[in-house]
C-alpha positions in Angstrom: 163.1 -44.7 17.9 164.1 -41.2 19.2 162.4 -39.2 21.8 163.5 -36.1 19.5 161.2 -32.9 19.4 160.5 -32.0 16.4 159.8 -28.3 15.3 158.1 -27.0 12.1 158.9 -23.2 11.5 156.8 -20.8 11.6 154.4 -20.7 8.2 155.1 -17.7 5.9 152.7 -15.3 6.3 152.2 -14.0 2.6 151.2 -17.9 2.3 148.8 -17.8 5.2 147.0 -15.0 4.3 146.6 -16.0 0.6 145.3 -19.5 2.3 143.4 -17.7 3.9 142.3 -15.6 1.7 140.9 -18.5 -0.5 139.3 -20.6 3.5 141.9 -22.6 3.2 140.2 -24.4 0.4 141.9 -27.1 -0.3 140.6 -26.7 -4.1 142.0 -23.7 -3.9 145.9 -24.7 -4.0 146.0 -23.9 -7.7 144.9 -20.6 -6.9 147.4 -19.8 -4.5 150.4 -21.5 -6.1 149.8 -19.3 -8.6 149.3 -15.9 -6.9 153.1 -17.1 -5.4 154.5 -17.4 -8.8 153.2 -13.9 -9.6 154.8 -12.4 -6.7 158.1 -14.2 -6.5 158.7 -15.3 -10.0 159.0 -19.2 -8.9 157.8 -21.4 -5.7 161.0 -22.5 -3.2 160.6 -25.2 -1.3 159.2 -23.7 1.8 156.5 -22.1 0.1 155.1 -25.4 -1.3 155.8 -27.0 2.1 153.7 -24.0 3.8 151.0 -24.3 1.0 150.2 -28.0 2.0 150.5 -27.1 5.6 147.8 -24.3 5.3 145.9 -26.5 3.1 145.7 -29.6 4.9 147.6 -31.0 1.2 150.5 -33.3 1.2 153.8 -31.6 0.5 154.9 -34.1 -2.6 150.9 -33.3 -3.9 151.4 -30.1 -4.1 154.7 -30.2 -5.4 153.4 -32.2 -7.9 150.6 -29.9 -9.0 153.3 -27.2 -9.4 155.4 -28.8 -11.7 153.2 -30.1 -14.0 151.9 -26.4 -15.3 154.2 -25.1 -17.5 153.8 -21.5 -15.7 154.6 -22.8 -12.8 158.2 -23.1 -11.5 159.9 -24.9 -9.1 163.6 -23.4 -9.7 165.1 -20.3 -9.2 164.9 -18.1 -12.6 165.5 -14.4 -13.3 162.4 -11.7 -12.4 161.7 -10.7 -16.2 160.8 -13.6 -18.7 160.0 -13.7 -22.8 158.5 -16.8 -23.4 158.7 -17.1 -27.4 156.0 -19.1 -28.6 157.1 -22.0 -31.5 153.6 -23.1 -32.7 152.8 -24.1 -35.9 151.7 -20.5 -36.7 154.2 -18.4 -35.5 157.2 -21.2 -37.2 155.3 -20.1 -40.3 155.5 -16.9 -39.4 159.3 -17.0 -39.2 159.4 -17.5 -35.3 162.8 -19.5 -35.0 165.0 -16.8 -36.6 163.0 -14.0 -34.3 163.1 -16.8 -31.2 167.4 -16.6 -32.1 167.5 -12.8 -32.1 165.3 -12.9 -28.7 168.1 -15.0 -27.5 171.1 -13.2 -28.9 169.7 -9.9 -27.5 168.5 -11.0 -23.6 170.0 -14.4 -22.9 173.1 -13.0 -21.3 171.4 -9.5 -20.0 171.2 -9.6 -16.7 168.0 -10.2 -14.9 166.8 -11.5 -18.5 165.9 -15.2 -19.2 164.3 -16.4 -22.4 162.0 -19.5 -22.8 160.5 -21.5 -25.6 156.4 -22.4 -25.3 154.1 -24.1 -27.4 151.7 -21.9 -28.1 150.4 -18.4 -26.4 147.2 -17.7 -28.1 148.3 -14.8 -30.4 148.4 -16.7 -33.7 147.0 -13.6 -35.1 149.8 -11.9 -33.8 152.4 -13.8 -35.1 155.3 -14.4 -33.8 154.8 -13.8 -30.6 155.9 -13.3 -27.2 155.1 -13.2 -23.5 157.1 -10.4 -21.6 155.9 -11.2 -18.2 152.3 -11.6 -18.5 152.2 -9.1 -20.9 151.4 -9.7 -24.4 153.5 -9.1 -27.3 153.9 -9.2 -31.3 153.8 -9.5 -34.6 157.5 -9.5 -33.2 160.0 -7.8 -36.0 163.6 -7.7 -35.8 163.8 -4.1 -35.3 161.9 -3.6 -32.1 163.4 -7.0 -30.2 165.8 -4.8 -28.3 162.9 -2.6 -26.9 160.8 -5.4 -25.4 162.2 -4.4 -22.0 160.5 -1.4 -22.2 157.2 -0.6 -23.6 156.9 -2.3 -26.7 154.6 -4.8 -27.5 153.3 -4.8 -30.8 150.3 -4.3 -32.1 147.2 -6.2 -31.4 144.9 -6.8 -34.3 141.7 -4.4 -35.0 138.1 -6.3 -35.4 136.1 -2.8 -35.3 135.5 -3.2 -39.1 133.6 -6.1 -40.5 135.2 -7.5 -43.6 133.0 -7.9 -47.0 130.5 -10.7 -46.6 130.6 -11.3 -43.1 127.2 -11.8 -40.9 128.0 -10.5 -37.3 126.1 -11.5 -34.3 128.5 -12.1 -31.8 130.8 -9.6 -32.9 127.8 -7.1 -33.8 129.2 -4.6 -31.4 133.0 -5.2 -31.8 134.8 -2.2 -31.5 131.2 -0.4 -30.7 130.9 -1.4 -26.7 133.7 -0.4 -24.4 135.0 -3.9 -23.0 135.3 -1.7 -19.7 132.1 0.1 -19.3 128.8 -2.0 -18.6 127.2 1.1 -19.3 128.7 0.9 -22.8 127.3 -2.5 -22.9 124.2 -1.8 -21.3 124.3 1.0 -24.3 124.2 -2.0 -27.1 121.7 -4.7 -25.6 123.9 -6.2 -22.7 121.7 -8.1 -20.4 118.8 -7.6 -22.6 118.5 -11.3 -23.2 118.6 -12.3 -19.3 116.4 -10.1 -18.4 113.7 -11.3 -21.2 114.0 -15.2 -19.9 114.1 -14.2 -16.2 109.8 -13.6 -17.0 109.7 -16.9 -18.3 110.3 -20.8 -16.3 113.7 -22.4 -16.5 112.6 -24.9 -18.4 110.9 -22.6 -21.2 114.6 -21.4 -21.7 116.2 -24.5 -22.1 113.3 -25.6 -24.7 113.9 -22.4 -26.6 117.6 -23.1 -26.5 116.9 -26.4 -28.0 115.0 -25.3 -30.8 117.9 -22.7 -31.8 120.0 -25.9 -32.6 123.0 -23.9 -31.2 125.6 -26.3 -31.5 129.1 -26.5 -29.3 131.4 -24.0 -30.3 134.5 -25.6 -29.1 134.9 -28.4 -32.0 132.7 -31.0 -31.1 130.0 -29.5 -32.2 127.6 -31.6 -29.7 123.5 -29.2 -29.0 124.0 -27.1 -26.3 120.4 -27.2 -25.3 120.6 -31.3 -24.8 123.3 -31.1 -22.7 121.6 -27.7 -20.5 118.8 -29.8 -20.3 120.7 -32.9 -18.5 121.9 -30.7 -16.1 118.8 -28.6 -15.7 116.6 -32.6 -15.2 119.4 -33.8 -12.4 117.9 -33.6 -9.2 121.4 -33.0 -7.0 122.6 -29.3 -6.0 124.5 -27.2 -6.1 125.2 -27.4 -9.9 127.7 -25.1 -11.5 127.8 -23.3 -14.9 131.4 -23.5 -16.3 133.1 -21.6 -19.1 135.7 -23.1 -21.0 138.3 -20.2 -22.0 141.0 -22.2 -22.1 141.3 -22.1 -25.6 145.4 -23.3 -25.6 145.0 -25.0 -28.9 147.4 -23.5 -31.9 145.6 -22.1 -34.6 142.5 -21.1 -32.0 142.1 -17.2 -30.4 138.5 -16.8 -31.0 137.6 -16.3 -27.7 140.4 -13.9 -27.0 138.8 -11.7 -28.9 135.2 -12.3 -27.7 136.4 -11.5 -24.0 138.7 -8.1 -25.6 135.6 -6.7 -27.5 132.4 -7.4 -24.9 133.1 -9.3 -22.2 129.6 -8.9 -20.8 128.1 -11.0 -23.4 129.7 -13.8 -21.8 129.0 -13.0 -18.4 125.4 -12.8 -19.8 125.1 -16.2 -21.8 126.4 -17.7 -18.4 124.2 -16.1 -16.0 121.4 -17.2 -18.5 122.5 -20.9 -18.7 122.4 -21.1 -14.5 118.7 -19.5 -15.1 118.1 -22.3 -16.7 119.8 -25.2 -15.7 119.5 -24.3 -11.9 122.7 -23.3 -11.0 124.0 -20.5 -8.7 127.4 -20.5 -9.4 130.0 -20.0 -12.3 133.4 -20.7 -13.5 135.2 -19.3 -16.3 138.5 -21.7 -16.5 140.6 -19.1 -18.4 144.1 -20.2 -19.6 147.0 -18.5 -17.6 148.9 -16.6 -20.9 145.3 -14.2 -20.6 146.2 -12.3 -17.8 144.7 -8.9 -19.7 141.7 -11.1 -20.8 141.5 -12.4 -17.3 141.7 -9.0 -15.9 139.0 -8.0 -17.9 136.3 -10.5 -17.1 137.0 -9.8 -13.6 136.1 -5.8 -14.0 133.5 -7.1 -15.4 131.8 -9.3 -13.1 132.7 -6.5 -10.2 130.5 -4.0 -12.5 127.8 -6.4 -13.8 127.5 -7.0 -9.7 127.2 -3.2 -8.9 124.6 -3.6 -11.8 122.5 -6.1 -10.3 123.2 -8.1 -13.2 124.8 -10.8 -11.2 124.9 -11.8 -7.6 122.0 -12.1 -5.4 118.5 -11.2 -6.4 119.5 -10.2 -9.7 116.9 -6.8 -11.0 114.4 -7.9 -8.4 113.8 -11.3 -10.0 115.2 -13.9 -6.8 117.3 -15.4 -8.7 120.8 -15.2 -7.6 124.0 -15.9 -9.4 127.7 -15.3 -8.9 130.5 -16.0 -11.7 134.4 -16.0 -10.4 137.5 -16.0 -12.8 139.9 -19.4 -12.3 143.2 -19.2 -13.9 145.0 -21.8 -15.4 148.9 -22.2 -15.0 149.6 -23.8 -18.3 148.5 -26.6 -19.8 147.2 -27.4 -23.1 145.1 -30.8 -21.6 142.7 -28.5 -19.4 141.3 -27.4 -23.1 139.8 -31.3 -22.3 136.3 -30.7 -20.1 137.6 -33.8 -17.0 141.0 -32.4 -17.4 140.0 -28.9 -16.8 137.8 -29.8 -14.1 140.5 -31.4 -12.2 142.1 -28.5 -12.4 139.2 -26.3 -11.1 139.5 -28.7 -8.2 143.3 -27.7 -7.9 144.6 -30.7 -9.3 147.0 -31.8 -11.9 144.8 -31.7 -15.1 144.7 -34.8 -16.3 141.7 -36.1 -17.8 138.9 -38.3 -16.0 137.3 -41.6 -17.0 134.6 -41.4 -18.8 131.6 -42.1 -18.0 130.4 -40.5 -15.8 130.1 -36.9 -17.8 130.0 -33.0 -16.3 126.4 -33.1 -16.8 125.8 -35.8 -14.0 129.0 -35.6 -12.1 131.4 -32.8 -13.2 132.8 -30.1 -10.4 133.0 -31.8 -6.8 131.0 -34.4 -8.6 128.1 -32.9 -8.9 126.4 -32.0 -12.1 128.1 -28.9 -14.4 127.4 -27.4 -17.3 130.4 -27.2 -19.7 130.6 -24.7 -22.8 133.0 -22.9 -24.5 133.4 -18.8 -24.6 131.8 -18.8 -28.3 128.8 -20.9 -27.3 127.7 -18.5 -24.4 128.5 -15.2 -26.3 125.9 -16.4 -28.9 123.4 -17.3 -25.7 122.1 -13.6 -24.9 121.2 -12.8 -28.8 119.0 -16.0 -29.1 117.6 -15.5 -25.5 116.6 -11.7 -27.3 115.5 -12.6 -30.6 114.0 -16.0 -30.4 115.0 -19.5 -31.8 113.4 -18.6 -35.0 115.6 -15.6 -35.3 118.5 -17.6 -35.0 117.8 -20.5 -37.3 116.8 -18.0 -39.9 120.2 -16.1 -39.9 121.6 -19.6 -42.3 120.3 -22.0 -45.2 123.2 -24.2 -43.9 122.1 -27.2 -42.1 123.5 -26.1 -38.8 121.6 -22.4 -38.1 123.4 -19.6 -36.5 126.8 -18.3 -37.2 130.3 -19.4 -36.6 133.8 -17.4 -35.8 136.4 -18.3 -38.4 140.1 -17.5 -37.8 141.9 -17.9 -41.1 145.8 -17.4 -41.0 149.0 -17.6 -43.2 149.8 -16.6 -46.7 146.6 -14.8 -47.6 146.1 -11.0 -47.6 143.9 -10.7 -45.0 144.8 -13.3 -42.3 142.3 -12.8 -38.9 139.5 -13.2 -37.5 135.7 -13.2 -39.2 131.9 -14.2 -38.6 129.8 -16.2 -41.5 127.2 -19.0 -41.6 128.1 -22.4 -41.6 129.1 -24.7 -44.6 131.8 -22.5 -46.4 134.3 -23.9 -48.6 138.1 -23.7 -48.3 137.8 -21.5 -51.3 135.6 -19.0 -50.3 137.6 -19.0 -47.2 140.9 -17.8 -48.7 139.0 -15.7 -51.4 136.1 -14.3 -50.1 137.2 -13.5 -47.2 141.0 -14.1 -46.8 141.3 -11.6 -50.1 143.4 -14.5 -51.4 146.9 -16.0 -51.3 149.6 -13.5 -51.2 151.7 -12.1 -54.4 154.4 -14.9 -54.8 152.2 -17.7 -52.8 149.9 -20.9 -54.0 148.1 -23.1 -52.9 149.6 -25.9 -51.1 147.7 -27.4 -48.5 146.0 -26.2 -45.4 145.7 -27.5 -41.5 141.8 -26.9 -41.2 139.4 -27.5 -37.8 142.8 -26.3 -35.4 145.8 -28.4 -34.4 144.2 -31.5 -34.7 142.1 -31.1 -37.1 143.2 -31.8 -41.0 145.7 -31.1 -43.5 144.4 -31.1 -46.8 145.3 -30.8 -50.1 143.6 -28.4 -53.3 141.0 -31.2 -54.3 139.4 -30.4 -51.1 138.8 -26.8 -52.3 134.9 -27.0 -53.0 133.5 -29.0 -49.9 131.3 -27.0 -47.9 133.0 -27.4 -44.1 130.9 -28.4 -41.1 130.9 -30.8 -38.3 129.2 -33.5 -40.9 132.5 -33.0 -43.3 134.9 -34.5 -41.6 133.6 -37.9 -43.0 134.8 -36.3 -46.0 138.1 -35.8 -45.4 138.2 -31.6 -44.1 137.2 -31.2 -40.5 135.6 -28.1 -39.0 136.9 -28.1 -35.4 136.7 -24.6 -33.7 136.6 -23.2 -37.6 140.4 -22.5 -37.8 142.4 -22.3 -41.6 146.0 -22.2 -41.8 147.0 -22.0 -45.2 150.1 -22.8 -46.4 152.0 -22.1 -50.0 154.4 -23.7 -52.1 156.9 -23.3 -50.2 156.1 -25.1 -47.2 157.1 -28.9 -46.7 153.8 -30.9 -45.4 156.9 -33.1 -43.8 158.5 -30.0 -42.1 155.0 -28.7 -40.8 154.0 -32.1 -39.2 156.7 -32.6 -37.7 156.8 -29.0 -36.1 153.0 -30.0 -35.0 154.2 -32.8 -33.5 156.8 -30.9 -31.3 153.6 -29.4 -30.2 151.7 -32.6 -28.9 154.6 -34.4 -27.4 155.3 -31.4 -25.4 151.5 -31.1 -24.3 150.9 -34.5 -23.3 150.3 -34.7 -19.8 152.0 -38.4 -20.2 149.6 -40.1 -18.1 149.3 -42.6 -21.2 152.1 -44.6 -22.5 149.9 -44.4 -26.3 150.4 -40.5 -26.2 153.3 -40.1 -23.9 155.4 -42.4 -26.6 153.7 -42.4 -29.6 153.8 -38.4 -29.9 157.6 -38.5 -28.9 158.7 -41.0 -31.4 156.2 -39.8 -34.3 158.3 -36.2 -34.0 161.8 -38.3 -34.1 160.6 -40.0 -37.2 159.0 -36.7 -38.8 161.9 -34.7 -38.1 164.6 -36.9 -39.2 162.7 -36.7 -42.5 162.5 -32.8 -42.3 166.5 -32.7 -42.1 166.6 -34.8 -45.1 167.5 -38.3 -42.7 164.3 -39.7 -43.3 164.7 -44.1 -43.2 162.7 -46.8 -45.5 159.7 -48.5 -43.4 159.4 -44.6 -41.3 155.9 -43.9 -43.2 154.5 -46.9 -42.2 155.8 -46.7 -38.9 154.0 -43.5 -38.6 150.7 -45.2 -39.6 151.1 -47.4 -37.2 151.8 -45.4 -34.0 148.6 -43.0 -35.5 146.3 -46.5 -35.0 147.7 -46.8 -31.6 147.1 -43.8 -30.3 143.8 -43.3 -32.2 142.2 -46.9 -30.7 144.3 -46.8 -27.2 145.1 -43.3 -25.9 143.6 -42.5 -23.0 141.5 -39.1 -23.4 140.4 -37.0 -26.7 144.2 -35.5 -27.4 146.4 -38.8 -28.0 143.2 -39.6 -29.8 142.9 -36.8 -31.8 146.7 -36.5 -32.8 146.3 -38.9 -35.7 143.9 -37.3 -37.1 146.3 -34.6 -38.8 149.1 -37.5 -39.3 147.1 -39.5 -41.5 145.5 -36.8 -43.1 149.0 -35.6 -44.4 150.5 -38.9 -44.9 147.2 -39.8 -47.0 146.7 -36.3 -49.3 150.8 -35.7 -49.6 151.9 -39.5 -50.0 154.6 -38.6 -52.5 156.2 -36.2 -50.9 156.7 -38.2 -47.3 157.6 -41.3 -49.6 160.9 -38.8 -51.3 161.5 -38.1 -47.4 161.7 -41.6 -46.0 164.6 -42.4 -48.6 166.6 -39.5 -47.7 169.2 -41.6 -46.4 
């Protein structure tokens, strides 16, 4: 026992008033940690002492919410970073040999540090960079030396709709100034919401329904049914939430959505708390989109100047506010529970389930959760009318879908079509084919976990149903890959990709990702072992029946995909050695 005074110093200011800034929240920790990071380039001790203080948290809580976001750091580095992103698409793209002229050119310049990350959302841009929070690429060898200065690539045009494409979500790309509402008012923004606000709640949610607008995000689940659990719970306040945390390689849809109309988002949301009875939104964007980010919140400032959002929106009573969350990286908050935890300010790591969002999501009370591609295609059917929409397809799912095809064809990007498309028309129809030099090899389809499939798979029309075939849809993502790509050497670079991204709360996952890369890229430097491929199989069952949320489930799906359409080639690279 000591009779010892003890005496805490004096909180940092900067940290009060950002505490305060938030009402000391204690939801808000995320928030504030990463406002600190912004300003300061990394969190010292005494800043994540005086964050707890200020918000009632634990120190080692919020410690541990700092270091397990990949944005987030907790040592001292220098003020300027390039973050070089090695994900499946930009290794294709040549991204090692640009990642070693990054570091021969700024790892020893002072003030300069260099970092590897999984992915950064620019797979159309390809390879690509973080400078800061500013985006950067295609990266060429020529221009590495200036990316201390002003240059940063060039981002991809979408003003011009390719040959055969149907756009409804991207009608007015490159028409409607992401920065002006009255540019969007110009081209039908807020059209939609203002049509439903003269009908019931529940009239909206029907009409929804009868669109058969599907999830947009992979799954591909009706977004009416799930508007209308939320909209039948009986427990307030409810909350509208927008998944933009779109971290997954292959996957930059919604990137573009929020770069070329913003306020079609905004809209689809304010539409779905309309319905469902909610007066407040979340868009969860990930933390590379700091433009993007930027954006939505100019937005929502104008849309409120508008009377588009906030209270009494045009006259109607209803009110409705939307505020932008960033994330701090973290591949795992692309996972609905995960993200929410880290809306709450948590680690994101995923939840038990059930119970689901629609009955106890956000503070545990019941949230609507939808991706950026499902509420941009919201205001359009709100407009036109569920007939409208089903008519725009003769594919079994009605409506249209965003397709981001990449790799060696002539026109890699981004385009809008119909459901049900084969991998064929895909690279020929609308990717203008494979490249002079290239063929065919195999393609990663549906996004990072989706599947890698072989030519016989050409001529199956692609949905949500054809994954029982063998070629999944996912978030509608192609990565096409010529003969000169090893399926071996491409696994195993995906699998670099999951064992980093596992939030390792599950041994399955945690382990089964780390080892599957050992074994996959031992065979990819020609030390493959007898017995590996089976071993492979095995650790994909395990994960696939025992992981404990959607990505150590979803990680065998690509495995044993490319250990069951390229069996040949990973039985030469087992008996390498």
């Amino acid at each position: 026992m000591t009779n010892k005074k003890i005496v805490h110093r004096q909180v940092d200011q900067e940290v009060e008033n950002l505490a305060q800034s938030h009402e000391y929240r204690e939801d808000a920790v995320l928030e504030v940690l990463v406002e600190l990071q912004k300003r300061y380039g990394w969190l010292n001790q005494h800043q994540i002492e005086d964050v707890g203080r200020t918000l009632h948290i634990p120190a080692e809580k919020v410690y541990g919410i700092a270091s397990f976001y990949s944005l987030l750091d907790v040592k001292p580095k220098e003020k300027n970073v390039i973050r070089v992103c090695d994900g499946p698409v930009c290794w294709l793209c040549g991204g090692g040999e640009v990642r070693a002229a990054v570091d021969r050119v700024f790892t020893d310049r002072a003030g300069w540090s260099v970092e590897r990350t999984s992915c950064l959302g620019l797979c159309d841009r390809a390879p690509a960079a973080m400078v800061n929070d500013q985006q950067a690429g295609p990266l060429v060898f020529e221009q590495i030396g200036e990316l201390e200065k002003v240059w940063r690539g060039q981002p991809t045009d979408y003003s011009v709709p390719r040959p055969g494409e149907m756009r409804v979500m991207l009608a007015n790309a490159g028409k409607v100034d992401p920065d002006s509402i009255h540019s969007a008012v110009e081209y039908g923004a807020y059209k939609g919401l203002l049509s439903v606000l003269a009908h019931s709640p529940m009239d909206v949610v029907a009409e929804v329904e009868q669109s058969g607008l599907t999830g947009r995000g992979g799954a591909g689940f009706p977004v009416g049914r799930k508007w209308r659990f939320v909209a039948q719970a009986n427990r307030f306040p409810k909350y509208i939430i927008c998944n933009a945390d779109e971290s997954e390689p292959l996957i930059f849809k919604d990137r573009v959505l929020i770069d070329t109309n913003p306020h079609a988002i905004l809209e689809g949301m304010a539409i779905a708390g309309y319905a469902c009875g909610a007066t407040n939104g979340y868009i969860y964007i990930r933390g590379e989109y700091h433009v993007q980010a930027e954006r939505l919140e100019r937005a929502i400032k104008q849309a409120v100047q508008a009377q588009y959002l906030g209270k009494d929106i045009q006259g109607s009573g209803f009110e409705f506010h939307i505020h932008v969350h960033r994330g701090a990286g973290a591949y795992i908050c692309g996972e609905e529970t995960a993200l929410i935890e880290s809306l709450e300010g948590k680690r994101g790591e995923p939840r038990n389930r059930p119970p689901y969002p629609p009955s106890e999501g956000y503070k545990n009370l019941p949230s609507l959760v939808n991706n950026v591609e499902s509420y941009a295609a919201v205001p359009m059917i709100a407009q036109h009318g569920a007939a409208w929409y089903r008519s725009l397809s003769t594919a079994i799912i009605p409506g249209t879908k965003l397709y981001m095809l990449l790799g060696h064809v002539n026109h890699p990007g981004l385009f809008e079509a119909p459901f049900g498309l084969t991998l064929r028309q895909v690279i020929n129809e609308f990717g203008g084919g494979m490249r002079a030099g290239s063929k065919f090899h195999f393609a990663l389809t549906g996004g990072a976990a989706g599947t890698i499939v072989s030519e016989k798979f050409m001529d199956i029309p692609i949905d949500y149903a054809s994954a029982s075939k063998g070629i999944s849809l996912g978030a509608g993502a192609f990565l096409i890959c010529d003969q000169r790509v090893s399926p071996v050497a491409f696994l195993s670079n995906l699998l670099n990709f999951f064992r980093h991204e596992s939030c390792g709360k599950c041994t399955p996952c945690r382990v089964g990702t780390h080892r599957a890369y050992e074994i996959l890229d031992g065979m990819a430097r020609q030390q493959g072992h007898t017995g590996e491929v089976e071993e492979l199989r095995q650790l994909a069952d395990v994960m696939f029946d025992s992981s404990f949320c959607g990505l150590g489930q979803s990680v065998p799906i690509p495995m044993r995909s490319a250990l069951d359409n390229f069996t040949e080639e990973f039985a030469a690279a087992e008996r390498q050695v």
